[in-house]
MILO-172499 format. One record per residue (C-alpha): residue in three letters; y, z, x. Coordinates in steps of 0.5 Angstrom, whole numbers, padded with zeros to 4 digits, always signed. Each point is the difference from the previous one (the first is absolute). Example, Ala and Ser with C-alpha at 12.3 -4.5 7.8 and 13.67 -1.06 7.14 Angstrom:
# residues 2
ALA-0009+0016+0025SER+0007-0002+0002
# end
This chain:
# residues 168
UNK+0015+0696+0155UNK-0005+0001+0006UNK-0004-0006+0000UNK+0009-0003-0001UNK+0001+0004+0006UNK-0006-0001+0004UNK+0002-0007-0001UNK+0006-0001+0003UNK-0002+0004+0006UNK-0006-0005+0001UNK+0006-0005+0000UNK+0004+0003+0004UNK-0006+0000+0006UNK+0000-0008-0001UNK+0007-0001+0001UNK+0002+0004+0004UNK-0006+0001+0005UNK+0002+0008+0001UNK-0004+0004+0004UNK+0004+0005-0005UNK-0003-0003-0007UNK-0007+0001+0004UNK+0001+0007+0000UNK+0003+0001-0007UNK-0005-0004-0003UNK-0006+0004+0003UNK+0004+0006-0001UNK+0001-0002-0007UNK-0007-0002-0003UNK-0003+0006+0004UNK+0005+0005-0005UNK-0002-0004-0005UNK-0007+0001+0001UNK+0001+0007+0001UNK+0004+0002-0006UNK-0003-0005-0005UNK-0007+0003-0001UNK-0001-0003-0007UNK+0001-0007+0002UNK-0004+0001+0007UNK-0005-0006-0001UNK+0006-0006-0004UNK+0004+0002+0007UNK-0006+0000+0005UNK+0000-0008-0004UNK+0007-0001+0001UNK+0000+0002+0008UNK-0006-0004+0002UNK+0003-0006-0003UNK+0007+0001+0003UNK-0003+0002+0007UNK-0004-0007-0001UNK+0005-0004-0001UNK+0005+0003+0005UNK-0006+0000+0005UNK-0001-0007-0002UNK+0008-0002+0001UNK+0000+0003+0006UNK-0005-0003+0004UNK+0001-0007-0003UNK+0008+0002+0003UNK-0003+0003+0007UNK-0005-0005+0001UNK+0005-0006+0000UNK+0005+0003+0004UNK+0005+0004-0004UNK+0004+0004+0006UNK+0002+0005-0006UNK-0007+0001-0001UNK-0003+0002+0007UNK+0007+0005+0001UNK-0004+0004-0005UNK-0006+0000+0002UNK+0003+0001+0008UNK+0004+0005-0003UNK-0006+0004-0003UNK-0002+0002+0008UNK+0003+0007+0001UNK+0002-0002+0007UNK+0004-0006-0003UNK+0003+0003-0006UNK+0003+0006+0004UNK+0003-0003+0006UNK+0003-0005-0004UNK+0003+0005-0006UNK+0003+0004+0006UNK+0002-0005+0005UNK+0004-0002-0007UNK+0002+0007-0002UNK+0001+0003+0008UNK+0005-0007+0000UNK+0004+0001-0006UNK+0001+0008+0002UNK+0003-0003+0006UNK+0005-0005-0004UNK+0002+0006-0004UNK+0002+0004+0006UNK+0004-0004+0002UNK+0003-0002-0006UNK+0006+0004-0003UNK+0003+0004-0007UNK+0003-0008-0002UNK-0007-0003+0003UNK+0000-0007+0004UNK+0001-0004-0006UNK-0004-0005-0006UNK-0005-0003+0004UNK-0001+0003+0008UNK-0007+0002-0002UNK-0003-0006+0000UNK+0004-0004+0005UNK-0001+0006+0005UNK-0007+0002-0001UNK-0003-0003+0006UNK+0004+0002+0004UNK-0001+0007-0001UNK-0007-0001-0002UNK-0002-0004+0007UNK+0004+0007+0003UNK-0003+0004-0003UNK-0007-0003+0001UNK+0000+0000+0008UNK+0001+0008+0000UNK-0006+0000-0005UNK-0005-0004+0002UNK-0003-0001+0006UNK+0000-0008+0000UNK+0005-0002-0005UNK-0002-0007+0001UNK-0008+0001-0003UNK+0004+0002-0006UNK+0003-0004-0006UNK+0007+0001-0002UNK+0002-0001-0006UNK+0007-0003-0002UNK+0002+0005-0007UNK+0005-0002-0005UNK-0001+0008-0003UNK-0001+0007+0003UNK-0006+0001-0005UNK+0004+0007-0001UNK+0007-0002-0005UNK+0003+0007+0002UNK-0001-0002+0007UNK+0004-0007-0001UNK+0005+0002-0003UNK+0002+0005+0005UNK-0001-0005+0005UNK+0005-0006-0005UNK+0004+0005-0002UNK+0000+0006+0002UNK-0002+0008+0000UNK+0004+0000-0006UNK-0002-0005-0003UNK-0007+0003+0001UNK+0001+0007-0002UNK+0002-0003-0007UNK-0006-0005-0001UNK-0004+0006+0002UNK+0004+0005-0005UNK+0000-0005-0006UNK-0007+0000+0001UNK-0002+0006-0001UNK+0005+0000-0005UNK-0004-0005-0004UNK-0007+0003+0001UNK+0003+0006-0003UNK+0003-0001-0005
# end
C-alpha cells in the first residue's frame, strides 16, 4: 500500500507541477523514513532512485524551457514565494470584504481578480511595475472562493461540513 501511495504522489508532481505535491512528497518519504526503521536501507534505494529520475525530469523540463518548471524554481526564493502567496491572498481578502451573505455570483473570482490584484499591489509595493502580476482562475484557498462566488453563507457551510467530514 506504501510503495501504491508513494507512487501515485510521484505521479502527481509530473502532472501537476504543484509546489504543494513537492512539499507532501518530501514530507511523506522523510515520515516514511523516520517510522520505518526496519526497511531503512530498501527505502534509502527507493529515494535515491526516485530523486534521480525526478531530478533528471526536471532538469530535462527546465532546461528546454518549460515555464512550469522555472515557476517552481523562481517560487523556492523565499522573497518570491511570500510576496506572491500575499499579494494573492491580501487580493482575495479583499474581494470577500466586498462581498455579501449571497456572495457575487459562480465565476466573479476569475473575472475580477486583476482588478483587485493591481489595487491591492499599488499600496503593497513600492513599484508595482517590478513586479509580475498573475491573472488567477482560483483563490488558492476554496473557503476564500466560495465566499467571494457565493457568499459568507455559503462559506460558513463549506467551512462547517469540513469539519464535519474531518471529525466523523
Amino acid at each position: 500500500v506504501g510503495d501504491a501511495i508513494l507512487l501515485i504522489q510521484v505521479l502527481t508532481i509530473f502532472v501537476t507541477y504543484s509546489r504543494l505535491a513537492w512539499a507532501v512528497t518530501a514530507l511523506f518519504l522523510l515520515i516514511t523514513f523516520i517510522f520505518c526503521k526496519e526497511q531503512r536501507k530498501k527505502l534509502l534505494v527507493i529515494y535515491t532512485v526516485l530523486v534521480l529520475i525526478l531530478g533528471i525530469f526536471f532538469m530535462f523540463h527546465y532546461t528546454n524551457g518549460t515555464s512550469k518548471s522555472k515557476r517552481i524554481v523562481k517560487s523556492l526564493s523565499k522573497k518570491t514565494m511570500f510576496r506572491e502567496r500575499g499579494l494573492i491572498y491580501r487580493s482575495s481578502l479583499k474581494m470577500l470584504k466586498d462581498s455579501s451573505l449571497i456572495g457575487n455570483g459562480p465565476g466573479y473570482f476569475s473575472v475580477h481578480y486583476l482588478d483587485y490584484q493591481g489595487r491591492t499591489g499599488k499600496k503593497i509595493f513600492k513599484n508595482p511595475r517590478e513586479h509580475d502580476f498573475v491573472d488567477l482562475s482560483h483563490a488558492h484557498s476554496d473557503f476564500i472562493e466560495t465566499g467571494i462566488d457565493s457568499g459568507y453563507a455559503a462559506m460558513l457551510m463549506h467551512i462547517v461540513f469540513m469539519l464535519f467530514a474531518a471529525f466523523i
